[in-house]
DSSP file (Angstrom, degrees, kcal/mol; ACC not computed):
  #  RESIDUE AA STRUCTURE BP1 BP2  ACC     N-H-->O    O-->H-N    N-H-->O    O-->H-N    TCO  KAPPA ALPHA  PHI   PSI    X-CA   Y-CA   Z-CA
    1    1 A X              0   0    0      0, 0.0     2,-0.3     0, 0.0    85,-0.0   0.000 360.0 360.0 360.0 163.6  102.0   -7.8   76.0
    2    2 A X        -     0   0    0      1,-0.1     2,-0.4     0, 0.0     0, 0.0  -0.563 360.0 -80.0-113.8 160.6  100.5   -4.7   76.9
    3    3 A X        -     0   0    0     -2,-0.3     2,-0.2     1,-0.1    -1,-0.1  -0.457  38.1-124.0 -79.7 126.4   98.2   -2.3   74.3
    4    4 A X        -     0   0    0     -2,-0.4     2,-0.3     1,-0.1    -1,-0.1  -0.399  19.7-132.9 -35.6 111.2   99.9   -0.6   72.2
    5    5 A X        +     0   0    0     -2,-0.2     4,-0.1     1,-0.1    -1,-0.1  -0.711  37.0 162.9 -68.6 125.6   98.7    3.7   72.6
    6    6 A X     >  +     0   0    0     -2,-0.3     4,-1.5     2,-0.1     5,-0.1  -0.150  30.9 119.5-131.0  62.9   98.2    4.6   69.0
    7    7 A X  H  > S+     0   0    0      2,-0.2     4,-1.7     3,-0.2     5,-0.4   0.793  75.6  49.8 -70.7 -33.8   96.4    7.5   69.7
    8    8 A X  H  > S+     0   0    0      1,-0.2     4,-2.4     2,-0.2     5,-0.1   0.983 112.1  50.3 -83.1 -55.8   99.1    9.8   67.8
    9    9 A X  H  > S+     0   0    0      2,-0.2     4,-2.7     3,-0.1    -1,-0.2   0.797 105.1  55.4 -61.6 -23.8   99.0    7.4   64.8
   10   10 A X  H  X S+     0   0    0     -4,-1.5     4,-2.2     2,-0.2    -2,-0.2   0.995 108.7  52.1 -46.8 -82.7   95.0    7.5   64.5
   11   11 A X  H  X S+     0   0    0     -4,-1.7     4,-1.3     1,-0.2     5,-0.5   0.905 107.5  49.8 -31.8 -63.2   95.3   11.1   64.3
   12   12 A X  H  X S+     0   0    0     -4,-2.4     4,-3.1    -5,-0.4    -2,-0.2   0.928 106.8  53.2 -42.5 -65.1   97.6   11.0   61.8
   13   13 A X  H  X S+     0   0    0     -4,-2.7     4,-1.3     2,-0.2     5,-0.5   0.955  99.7  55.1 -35.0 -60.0   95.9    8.9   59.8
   14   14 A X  H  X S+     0   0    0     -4,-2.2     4,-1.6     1,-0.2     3,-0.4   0.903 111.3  54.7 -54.1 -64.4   92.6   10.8   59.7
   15   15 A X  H  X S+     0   0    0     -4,-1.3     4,-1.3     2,-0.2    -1,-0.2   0.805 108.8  56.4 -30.1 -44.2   95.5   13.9   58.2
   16   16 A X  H >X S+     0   0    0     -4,-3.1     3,-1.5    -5,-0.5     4,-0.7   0.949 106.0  44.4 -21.4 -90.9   96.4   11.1   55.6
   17   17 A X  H 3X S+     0   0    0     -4,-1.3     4,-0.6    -3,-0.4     5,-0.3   0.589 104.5  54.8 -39.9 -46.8   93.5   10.9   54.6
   18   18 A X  H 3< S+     0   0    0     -4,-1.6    -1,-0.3    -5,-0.5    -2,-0.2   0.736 114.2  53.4 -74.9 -13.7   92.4   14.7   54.2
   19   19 A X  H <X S+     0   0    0     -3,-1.5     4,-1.6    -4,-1.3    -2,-0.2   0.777 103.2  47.0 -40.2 -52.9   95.7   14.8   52.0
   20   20 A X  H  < S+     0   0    0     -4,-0.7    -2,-0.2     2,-0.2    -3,-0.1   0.383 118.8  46.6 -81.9 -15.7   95.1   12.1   49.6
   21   21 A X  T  <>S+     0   0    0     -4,-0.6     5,-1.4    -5,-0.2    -1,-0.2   0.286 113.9  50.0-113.7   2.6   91.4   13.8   49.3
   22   22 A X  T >45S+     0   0    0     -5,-0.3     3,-2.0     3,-0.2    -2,-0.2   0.891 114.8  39.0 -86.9 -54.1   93.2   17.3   49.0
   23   23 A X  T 3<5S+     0   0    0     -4,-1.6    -3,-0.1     1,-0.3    -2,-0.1   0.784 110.6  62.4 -82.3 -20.0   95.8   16.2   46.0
   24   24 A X  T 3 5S-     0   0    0     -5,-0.2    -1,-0.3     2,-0.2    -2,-0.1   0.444 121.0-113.2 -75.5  14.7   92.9   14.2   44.4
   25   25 A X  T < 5S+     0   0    0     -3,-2.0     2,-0.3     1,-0.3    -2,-0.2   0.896  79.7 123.9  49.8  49.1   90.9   17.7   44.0
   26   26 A X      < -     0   0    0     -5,-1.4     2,-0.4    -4,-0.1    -1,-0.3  -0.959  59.8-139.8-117.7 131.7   88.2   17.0   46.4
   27   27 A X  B     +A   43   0A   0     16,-0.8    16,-2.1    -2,-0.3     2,-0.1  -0.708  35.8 160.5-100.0 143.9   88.4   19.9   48.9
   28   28 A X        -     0   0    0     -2,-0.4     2,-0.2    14,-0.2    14,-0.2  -0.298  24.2-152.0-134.2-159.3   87.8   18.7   52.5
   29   29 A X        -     0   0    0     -2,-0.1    12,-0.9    13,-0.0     2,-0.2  -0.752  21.0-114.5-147.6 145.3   88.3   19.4   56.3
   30   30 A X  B     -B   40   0A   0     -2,-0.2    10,-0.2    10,-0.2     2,-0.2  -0.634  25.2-138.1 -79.4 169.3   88.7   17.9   59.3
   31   31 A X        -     0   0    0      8,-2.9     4,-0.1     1,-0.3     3,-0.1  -0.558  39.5 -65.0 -92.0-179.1   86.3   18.0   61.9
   32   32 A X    >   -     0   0    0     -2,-0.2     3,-1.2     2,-0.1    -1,-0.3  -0.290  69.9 -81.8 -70.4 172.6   86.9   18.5   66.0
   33   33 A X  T 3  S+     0   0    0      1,-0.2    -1,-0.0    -3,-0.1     6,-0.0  -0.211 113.8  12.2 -76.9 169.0   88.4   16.1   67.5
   34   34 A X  T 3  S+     0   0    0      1,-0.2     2,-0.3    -3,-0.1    -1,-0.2   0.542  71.6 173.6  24.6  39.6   85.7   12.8   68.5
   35   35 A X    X   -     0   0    0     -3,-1.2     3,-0.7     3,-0.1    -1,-0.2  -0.548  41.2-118.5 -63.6 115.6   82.7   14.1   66.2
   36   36 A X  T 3  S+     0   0    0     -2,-0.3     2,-0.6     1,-0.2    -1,-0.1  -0.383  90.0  18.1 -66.6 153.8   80.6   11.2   66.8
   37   37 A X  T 3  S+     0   0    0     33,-0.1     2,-0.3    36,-0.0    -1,-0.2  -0.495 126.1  21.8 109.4 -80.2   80.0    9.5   63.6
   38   38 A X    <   -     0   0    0     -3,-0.7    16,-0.2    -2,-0.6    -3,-0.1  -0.969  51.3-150.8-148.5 160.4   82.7   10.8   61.0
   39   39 A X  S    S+     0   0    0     14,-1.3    -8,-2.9    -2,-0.3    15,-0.2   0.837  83.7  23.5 -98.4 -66.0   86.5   12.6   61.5
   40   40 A X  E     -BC  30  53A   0     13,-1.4    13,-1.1   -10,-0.2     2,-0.4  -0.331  60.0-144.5-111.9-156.0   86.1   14.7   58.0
   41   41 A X  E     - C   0  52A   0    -12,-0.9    11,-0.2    11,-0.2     2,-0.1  -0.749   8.5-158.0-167.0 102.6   83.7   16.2   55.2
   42   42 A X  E     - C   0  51A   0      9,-1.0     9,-1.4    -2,-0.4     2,-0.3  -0.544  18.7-166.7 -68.2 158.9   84.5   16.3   51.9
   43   43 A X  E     -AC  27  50A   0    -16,-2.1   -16,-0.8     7,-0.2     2,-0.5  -0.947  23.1-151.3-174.9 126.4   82.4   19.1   50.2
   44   44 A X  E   > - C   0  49A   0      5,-0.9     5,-1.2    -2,-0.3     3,-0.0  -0.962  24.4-161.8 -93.8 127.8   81.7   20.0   45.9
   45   45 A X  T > 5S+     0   0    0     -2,-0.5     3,-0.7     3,-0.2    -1,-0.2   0.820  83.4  51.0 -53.5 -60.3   81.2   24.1   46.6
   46   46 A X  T 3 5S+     0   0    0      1,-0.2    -1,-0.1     2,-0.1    -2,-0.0   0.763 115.0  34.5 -66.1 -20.6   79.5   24.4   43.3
   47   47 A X  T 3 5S-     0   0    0      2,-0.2    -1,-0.2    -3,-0.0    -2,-0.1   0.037 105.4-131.9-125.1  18.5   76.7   21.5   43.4
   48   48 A X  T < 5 +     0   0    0     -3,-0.7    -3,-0.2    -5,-0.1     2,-0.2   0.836  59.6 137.6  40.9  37.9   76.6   22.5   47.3
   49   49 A X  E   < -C   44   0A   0     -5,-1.2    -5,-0.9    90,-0.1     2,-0.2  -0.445  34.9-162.5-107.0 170.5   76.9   18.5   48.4
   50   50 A X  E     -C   43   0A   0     -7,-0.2     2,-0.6    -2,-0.2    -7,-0.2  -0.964  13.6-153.0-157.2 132.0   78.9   17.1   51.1
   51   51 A X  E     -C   42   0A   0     -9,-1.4    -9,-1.0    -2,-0.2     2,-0.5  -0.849  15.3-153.0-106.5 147.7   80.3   13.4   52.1
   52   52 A X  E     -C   41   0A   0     -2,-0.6    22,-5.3   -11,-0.2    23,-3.1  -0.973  22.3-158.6-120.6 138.2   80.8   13.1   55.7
   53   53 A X  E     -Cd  40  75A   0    -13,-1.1   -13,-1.4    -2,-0.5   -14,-1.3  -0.918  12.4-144.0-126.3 153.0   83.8   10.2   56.3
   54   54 A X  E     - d   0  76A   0     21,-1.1    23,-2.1    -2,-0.5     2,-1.2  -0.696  12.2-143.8-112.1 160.4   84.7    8.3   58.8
   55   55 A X  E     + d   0  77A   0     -2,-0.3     2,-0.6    21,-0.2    23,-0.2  -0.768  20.8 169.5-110.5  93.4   88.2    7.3   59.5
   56   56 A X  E     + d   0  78A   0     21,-3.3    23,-5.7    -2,-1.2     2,-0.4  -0.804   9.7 174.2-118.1 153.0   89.4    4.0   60.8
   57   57 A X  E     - d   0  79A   0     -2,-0.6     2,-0.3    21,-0.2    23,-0.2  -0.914  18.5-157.0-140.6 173.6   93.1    2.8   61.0
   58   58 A X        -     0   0    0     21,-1.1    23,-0.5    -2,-0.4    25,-0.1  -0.886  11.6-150.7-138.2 146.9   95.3   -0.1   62.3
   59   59 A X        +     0   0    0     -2,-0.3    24,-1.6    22,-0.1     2,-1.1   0.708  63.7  87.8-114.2 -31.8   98.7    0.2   63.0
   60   60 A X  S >  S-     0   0    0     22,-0.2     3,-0.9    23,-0.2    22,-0.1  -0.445  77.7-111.3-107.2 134.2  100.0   -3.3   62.3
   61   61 A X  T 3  S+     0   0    0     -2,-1.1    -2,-0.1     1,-0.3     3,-0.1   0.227 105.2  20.3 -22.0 135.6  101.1   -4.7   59.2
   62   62 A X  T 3  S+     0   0    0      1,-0.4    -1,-0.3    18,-0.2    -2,-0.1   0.274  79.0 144.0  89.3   2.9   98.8   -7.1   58.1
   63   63 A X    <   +     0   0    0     -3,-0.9    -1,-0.4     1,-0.1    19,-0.1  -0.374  15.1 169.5 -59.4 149.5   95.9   -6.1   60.1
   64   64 A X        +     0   0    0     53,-0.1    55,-4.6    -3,-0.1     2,-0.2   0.214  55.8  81.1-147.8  15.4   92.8   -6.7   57.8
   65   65 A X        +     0   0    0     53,-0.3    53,-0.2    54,-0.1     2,-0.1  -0.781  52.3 176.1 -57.0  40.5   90.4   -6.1   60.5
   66   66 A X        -     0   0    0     51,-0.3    51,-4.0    -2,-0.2    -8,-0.1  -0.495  26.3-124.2-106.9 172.4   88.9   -2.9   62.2
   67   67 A X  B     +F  116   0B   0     49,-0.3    49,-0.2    -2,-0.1     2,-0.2  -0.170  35.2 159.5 -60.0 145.2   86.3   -1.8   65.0
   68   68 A X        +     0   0    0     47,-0.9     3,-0.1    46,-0.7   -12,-0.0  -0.467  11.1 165.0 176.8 136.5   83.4    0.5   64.0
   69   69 A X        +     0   0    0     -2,-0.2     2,-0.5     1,-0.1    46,-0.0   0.348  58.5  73.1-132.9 -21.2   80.1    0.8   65.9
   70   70 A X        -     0   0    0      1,-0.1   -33,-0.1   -33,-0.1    -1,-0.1  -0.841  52.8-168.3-138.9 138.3   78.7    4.0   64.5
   71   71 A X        +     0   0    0     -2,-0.5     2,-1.0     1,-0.1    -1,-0.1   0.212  43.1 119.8 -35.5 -35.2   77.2    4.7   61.2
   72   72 A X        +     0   0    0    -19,-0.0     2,-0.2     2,-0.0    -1,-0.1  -0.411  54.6  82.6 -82.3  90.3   76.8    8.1   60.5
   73   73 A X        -     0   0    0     -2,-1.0   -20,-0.2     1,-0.1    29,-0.1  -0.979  68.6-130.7-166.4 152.6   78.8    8.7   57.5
   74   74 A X  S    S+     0   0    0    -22,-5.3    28,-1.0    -2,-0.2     2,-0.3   0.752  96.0   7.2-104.8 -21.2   78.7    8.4   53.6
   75   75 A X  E     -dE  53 101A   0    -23,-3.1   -21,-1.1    26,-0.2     2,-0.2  -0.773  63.0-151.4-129.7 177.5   82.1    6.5   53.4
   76   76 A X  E     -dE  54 100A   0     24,-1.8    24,-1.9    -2,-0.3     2,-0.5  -0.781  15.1-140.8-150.3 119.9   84.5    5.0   55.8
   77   77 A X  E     -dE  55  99A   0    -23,-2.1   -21,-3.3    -2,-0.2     2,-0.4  -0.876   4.2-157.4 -94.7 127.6   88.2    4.8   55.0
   78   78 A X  E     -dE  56  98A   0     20,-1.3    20,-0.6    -2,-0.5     2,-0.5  -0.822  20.6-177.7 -95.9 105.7   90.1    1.8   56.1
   79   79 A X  E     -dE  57  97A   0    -23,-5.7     2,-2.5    -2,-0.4   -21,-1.1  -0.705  15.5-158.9-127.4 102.1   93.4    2.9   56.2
   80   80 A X  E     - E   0  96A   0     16,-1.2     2,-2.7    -2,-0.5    16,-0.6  -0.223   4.8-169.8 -28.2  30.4   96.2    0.5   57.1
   81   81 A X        -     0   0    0     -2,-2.5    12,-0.3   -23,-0.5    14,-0.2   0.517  20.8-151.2 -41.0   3.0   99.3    2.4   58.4
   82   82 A X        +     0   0    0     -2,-2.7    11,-1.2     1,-0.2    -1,-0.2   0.792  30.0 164.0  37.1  28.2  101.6   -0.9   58.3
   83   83 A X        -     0   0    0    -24,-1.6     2,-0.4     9,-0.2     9,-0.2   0.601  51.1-110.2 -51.2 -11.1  103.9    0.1   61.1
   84   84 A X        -     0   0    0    -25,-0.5     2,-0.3     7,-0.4     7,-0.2  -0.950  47.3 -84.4 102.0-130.3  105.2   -3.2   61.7
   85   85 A X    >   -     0   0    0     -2,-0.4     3,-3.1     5,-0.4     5,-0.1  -0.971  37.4 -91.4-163.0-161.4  104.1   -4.6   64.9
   86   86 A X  T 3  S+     0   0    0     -2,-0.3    -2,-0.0     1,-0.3   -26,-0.0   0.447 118.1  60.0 -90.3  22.7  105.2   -4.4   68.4
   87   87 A X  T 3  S-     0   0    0      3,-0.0    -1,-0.3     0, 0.0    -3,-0.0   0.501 102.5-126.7-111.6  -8.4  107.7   -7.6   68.4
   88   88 A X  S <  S+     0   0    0     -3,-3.1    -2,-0.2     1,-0.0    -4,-0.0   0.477  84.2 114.6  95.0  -7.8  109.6   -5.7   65.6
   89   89 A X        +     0   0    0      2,-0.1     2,-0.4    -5,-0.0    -3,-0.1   0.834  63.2  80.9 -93.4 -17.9  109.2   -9.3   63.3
   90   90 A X  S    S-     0   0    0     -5,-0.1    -5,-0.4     1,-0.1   -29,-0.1  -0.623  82.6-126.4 -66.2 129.8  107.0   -7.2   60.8
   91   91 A X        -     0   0    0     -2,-0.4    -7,-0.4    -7,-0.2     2,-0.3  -0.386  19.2-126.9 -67.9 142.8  108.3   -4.7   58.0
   92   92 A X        +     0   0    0     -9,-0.2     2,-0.3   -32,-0.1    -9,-0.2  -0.709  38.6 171.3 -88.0 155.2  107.2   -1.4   57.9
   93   93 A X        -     0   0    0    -11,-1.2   -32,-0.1    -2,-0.3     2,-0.1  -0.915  42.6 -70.5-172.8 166.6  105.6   -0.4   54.3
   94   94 A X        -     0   0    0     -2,-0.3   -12,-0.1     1,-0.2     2,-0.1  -0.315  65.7 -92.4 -83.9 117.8  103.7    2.5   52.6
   95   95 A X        -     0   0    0    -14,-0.2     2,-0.3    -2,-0.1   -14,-0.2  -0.074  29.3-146.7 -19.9  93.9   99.7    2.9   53.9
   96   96 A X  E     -E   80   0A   0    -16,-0.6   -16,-1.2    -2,-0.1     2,-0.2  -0.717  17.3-160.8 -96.0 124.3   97.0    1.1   51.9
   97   97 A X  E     -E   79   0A   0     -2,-0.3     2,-0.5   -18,-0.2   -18,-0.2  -0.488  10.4-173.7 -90.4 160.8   93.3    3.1   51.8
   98   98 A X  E     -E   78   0A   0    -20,-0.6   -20,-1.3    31,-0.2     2,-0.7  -0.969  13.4-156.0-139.3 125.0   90.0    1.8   51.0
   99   99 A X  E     -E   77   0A   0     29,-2.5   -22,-0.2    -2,-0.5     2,-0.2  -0.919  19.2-175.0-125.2 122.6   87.5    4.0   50.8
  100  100 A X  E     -E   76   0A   0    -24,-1.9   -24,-1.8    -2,-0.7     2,-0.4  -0.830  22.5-127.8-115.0 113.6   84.5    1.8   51.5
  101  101 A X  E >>  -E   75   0A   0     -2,-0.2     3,-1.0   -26,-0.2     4,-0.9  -0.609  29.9-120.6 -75.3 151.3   80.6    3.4   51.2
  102  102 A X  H 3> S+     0   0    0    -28,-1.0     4,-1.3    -2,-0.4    -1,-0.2   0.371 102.1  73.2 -61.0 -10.5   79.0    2.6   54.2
  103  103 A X  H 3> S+     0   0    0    -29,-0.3     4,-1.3     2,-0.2    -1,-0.3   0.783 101.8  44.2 -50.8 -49.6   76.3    0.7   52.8
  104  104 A X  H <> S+     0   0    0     -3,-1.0     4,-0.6     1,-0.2     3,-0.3   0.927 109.1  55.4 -82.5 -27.0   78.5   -2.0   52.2
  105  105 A X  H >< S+     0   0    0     -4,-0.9     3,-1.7     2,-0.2    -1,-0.2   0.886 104.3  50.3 -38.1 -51.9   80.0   -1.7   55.3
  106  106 A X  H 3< S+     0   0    0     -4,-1.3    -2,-0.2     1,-0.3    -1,-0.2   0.754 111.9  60.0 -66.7 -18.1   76.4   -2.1   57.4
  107  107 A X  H 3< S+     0   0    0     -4,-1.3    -1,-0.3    -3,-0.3    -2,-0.2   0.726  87.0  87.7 -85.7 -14.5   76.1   -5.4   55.0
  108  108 A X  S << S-     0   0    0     -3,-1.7     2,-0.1    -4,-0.6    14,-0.1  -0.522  89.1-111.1 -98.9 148.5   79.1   -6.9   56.1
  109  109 A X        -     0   0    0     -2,-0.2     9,-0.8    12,-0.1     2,-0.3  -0.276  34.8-160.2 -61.6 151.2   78.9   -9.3   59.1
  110  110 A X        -     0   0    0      7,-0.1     2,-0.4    -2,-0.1     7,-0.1  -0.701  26.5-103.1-128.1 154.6   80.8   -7.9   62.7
  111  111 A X     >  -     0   0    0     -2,-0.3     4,-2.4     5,-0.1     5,-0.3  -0.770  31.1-114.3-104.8 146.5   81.8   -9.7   65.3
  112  112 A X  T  4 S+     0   0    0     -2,-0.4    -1,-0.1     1,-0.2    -2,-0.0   0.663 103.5  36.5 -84.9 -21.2   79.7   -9.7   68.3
  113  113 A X  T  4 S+     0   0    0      3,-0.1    -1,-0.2     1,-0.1    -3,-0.0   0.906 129.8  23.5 -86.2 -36.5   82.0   -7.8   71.2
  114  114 A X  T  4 S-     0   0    0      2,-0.1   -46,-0.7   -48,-0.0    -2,-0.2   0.397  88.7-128.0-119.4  -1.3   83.8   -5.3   69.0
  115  115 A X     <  +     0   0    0     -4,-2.4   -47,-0.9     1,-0.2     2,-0.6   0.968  44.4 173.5  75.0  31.5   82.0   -4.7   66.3
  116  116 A X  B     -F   67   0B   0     -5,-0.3   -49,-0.3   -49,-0.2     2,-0.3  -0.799  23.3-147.4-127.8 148.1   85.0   -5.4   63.6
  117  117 A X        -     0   0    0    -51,-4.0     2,-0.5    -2,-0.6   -51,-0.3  -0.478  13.3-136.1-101.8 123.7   84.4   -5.5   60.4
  118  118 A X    >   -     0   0    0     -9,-0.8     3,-1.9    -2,-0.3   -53,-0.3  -0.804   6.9-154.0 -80.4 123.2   86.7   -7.9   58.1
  119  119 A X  T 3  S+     0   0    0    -55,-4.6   -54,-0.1    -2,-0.5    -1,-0.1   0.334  87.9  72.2-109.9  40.2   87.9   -6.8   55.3
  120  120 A X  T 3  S+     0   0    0      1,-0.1    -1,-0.4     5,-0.0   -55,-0.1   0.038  91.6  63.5 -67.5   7.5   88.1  -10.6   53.9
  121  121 A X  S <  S+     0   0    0     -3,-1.9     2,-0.6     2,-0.1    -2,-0.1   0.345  79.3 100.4-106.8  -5.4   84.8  -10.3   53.8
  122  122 A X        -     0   0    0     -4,-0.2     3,-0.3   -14,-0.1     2,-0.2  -0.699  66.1-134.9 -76.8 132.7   84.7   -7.5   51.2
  123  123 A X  S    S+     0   0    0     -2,-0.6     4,-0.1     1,-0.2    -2,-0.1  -0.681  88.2   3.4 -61.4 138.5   83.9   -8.6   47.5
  124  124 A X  S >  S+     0   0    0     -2,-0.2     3,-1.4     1,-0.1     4,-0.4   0.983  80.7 169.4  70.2  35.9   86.2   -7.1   44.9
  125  125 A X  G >  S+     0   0    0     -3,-0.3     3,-2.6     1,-0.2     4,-0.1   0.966  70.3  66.4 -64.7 -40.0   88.5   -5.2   47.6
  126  126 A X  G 3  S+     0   0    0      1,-0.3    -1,-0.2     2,-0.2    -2,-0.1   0.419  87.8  67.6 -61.9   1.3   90.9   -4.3   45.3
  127  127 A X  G <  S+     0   0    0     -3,-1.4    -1,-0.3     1,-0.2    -2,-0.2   0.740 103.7  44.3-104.8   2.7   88.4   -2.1   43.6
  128  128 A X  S <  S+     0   0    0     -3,-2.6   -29,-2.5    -4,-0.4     2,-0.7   0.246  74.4 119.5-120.1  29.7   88.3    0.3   46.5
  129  129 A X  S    S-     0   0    0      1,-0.3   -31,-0.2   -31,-0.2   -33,-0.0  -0.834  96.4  -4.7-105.3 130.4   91.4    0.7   47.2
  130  130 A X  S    S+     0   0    0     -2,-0.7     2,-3.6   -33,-0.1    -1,-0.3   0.353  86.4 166.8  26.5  24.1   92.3    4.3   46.8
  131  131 A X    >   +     0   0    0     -3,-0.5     3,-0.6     1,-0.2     4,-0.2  -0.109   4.0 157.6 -25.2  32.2   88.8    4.6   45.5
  132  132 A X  T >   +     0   0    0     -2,-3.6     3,-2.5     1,-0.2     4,-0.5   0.853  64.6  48.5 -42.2 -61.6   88.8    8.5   45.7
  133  133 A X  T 3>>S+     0   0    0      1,-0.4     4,-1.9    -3,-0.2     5,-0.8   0.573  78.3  81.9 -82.9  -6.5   86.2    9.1   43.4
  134  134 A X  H <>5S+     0   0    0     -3,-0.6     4,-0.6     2,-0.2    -1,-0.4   0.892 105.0  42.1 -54.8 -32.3   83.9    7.0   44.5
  135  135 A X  H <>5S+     0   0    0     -3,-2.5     4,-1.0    -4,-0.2     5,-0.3   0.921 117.9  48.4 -55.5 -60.3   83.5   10.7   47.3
  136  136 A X  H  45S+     0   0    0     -4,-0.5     4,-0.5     1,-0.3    -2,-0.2   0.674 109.8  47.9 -72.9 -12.6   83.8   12.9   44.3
  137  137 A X  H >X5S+     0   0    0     -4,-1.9     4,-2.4     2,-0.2     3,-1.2   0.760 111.5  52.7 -98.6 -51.5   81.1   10.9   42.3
  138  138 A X  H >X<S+     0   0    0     -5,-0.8     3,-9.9    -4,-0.6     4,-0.9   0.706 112.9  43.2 -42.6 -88.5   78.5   10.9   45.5
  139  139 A X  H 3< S+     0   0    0     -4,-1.0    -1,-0.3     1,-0.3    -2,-0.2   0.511 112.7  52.4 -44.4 -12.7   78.7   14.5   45.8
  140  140 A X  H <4 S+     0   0    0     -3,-1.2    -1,-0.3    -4,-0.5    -2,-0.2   0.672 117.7  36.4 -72.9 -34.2   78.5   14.8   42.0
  141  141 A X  H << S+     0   0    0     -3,-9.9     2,-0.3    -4,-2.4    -2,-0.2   0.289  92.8 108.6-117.0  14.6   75.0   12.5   41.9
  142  142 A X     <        0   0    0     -4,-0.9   -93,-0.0    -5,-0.3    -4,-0.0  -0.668 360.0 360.0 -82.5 136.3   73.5   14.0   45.4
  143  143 A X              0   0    0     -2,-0.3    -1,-0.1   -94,-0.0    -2,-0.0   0.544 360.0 360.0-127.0 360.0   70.4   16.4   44.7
C-alpha cells in the first residue's frame, strides 16, 4: 500500500489544538508554517510567560505511536485524529489529546530509525489526556 499524504490533516490538527487551548482560556497562536521545534505558543499576557508546543498527530485509529526528533518545546500534544485507516476496516471517532511536558517525553525510550515515541510507555496516560492546564499552570509557576 502506498503512504497515505496527511499533510492537510496534520495541519488541521495543530488548528485543533489552538481551539481546545482557546475555549480552555489560554490565549495562543500559531506559528509559520515548519518553525523548527514547536507549531504554537500559548502566552499568560499578565505574568508575561509563554509555553511553546509542539504538535504531533496520527491519522489512524488506534495509532498509539508518533515520530518526534526535536525538543524544543515546553509541551507536546499527541493528538490522535482517529480517521479510520486506509482499508476502510477502522471506525472513525472523535480526537483524543494528550498534552504531554516534554520532560517526560525526552525520558521515554524511541525507537532507533524514527525516533517514535510509544505512548504505552507513558505511566498514568489517562492523566494527560486533555491535560490543558498542565500549559496554563507552567506559565502560571515560570519566573
Amino acid at each position: 500500500m502506498s503512504r497515505l499524504d496527511t499533510r492537510l490533516e496534520s495541519e488541521g490538527a495543530e488548528f485543533l489544538v489552538l481551539g481546545q487551548l482557546l475555549i480552555h482560556r489560554i490565549p495562543a497562536y500559531k506559528t509559520y508554517t515548519n518553525m523548527p521545534g514547536y507549531d504554537l505558543v500559548a502566552t499568560n499576557p499578565e505574568k508575561n510567560t509563554s509555553a511553546r508546543i509542539q504538535v504531533k498527530s496520527r491519522w489512524n485509529t488506534g495509532a498509539k505511536d508518533f515520530p518526534i526528533k526535536n525538543f524544543d518545546c515546553e509541551f507536546v500534544v499527541a493528538v490522535f485524529l482517529n480517521r479510520g485507516s486506509k482499508d476502510g476496516r477502522k471506525e472513525v471517532t472523535a480526537p483524543d489529546y494528550y498534552v504531554l511536558p516534554v520532560g517526560l517525553i525526552t525520558s521515554l525510550p524511541r525507537s532507533a530509525n524514527w525516533g517514535k515515541v510509544s505512548m504505552k510507555n507513558v505511566e498514568n496516560l489517562e492523566q494527560y489526556r486533555e491535560a490543558w492546564h498542565l500549559i496554563s499552570s507552567f506559565m502560571e509557576s515560570v519566573t
